[in-house]
C-alpha positions as CSV (number, residue, x, y, z in Angstrom):
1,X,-18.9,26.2,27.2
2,X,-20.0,23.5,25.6
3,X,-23.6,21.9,23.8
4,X,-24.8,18.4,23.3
5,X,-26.4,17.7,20.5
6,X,-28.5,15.0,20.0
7,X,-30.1,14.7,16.9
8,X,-32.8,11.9,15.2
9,X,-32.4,11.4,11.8
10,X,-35.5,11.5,9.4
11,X,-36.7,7.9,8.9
12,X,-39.8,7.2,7.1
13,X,-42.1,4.9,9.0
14,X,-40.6,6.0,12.3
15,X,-42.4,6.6,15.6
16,X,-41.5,10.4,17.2
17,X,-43.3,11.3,20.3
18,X,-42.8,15.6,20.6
19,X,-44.7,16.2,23.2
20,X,-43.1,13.1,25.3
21,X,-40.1,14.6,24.6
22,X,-40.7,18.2,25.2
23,X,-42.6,18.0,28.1
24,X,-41.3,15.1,29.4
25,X,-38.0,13.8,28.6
26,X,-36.0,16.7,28.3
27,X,-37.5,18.2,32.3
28,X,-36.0,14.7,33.5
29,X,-33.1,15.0,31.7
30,X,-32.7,18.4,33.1
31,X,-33.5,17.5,36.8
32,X,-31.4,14.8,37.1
33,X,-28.4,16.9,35.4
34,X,-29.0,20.0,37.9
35,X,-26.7,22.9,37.6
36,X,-24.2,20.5,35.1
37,X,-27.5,21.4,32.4
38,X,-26.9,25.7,31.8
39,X,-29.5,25.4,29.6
40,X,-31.3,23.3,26.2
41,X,-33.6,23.9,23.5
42,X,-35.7,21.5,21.8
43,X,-36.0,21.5,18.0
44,X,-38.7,19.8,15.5
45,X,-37.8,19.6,12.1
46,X,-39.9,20.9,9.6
47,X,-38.4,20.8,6.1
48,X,-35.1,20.4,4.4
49,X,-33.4,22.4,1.9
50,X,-35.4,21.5,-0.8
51,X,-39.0,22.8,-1.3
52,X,-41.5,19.8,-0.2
53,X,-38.2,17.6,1.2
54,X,-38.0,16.1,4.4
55,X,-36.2,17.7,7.7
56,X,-32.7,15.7,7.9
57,X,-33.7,15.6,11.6
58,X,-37.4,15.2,13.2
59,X,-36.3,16.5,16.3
60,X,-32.7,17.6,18.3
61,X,-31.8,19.0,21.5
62,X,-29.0,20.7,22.6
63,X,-27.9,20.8,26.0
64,X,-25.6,23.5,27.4
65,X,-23.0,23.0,30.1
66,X,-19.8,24.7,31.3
67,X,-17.6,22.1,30.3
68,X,-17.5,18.4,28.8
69,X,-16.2,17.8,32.3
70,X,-19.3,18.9,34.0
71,X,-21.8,17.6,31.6
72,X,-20.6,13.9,31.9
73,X,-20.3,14.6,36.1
74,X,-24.2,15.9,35.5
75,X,-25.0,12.9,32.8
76,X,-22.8,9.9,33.9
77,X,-24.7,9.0,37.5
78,X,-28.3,9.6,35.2
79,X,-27.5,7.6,31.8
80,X,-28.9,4.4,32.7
81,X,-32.5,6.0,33.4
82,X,-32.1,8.6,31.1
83,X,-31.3,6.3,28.0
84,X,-33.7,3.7,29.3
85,X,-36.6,6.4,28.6
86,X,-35.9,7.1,24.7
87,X,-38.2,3.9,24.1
88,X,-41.0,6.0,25.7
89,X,-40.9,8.7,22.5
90,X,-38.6,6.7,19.8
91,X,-37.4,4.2,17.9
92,X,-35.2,6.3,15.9
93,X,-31.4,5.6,16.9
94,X,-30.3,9.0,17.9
95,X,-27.0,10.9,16.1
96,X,-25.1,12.7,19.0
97,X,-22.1,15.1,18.9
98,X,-19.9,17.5,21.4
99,X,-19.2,21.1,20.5
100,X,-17.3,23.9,21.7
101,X,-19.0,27.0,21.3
102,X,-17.4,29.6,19.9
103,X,-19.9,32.3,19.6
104,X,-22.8,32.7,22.0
């Protein structure tokens, strides 16, 4: 199995729409992925390390798929749209990475 992170770095000034993207983005994302989306979770950052810091991140998700295979079959056709609709929550680049899971 695998996960998708996608992650938005804390950027003071920056526009973050969570409810957009929670009740929003993400459904799309997952409808137009079908089956080739197990699963995702949505996270909002609340604090760093430090007391009183900043959350590296504002908000992530991670989607879960069988294999990197299947998530880019799921993701390719959908990329266009799906990219084209950050601009309706963002303007924060987002930071994305591929994992293996190990332990579930």
């Amino acid at each position: 199995m695998i996960k998708v992170s996608v992650m938005y770095p804390y950027t003071s000034g920056a526009r973050f729409d969570h409810e957009y993207y929670r009740d929003k983005h993400m459904p799309m994302v997952k409808r137009l992925m079908g089956d080739s989306c197990l699963n995702y979770t949505v996270d909002k950052g609340l604090s760093g390390g430090a007391p009183d810091s900043p959350a590296p991140y504002v908000a992530m998700c991670h989607i879960f798929s069988e294999s990197l295979e299947a998530f880019q079959t799921g993701f390719g056709p959908h990329a266009k749209e799906i990219l084209a609709d950050i601009a309706n929550y963002t303007d924060i680049t987002p930071v994305r990475q591929i994992s293996e899971v190990v332990v579930g």
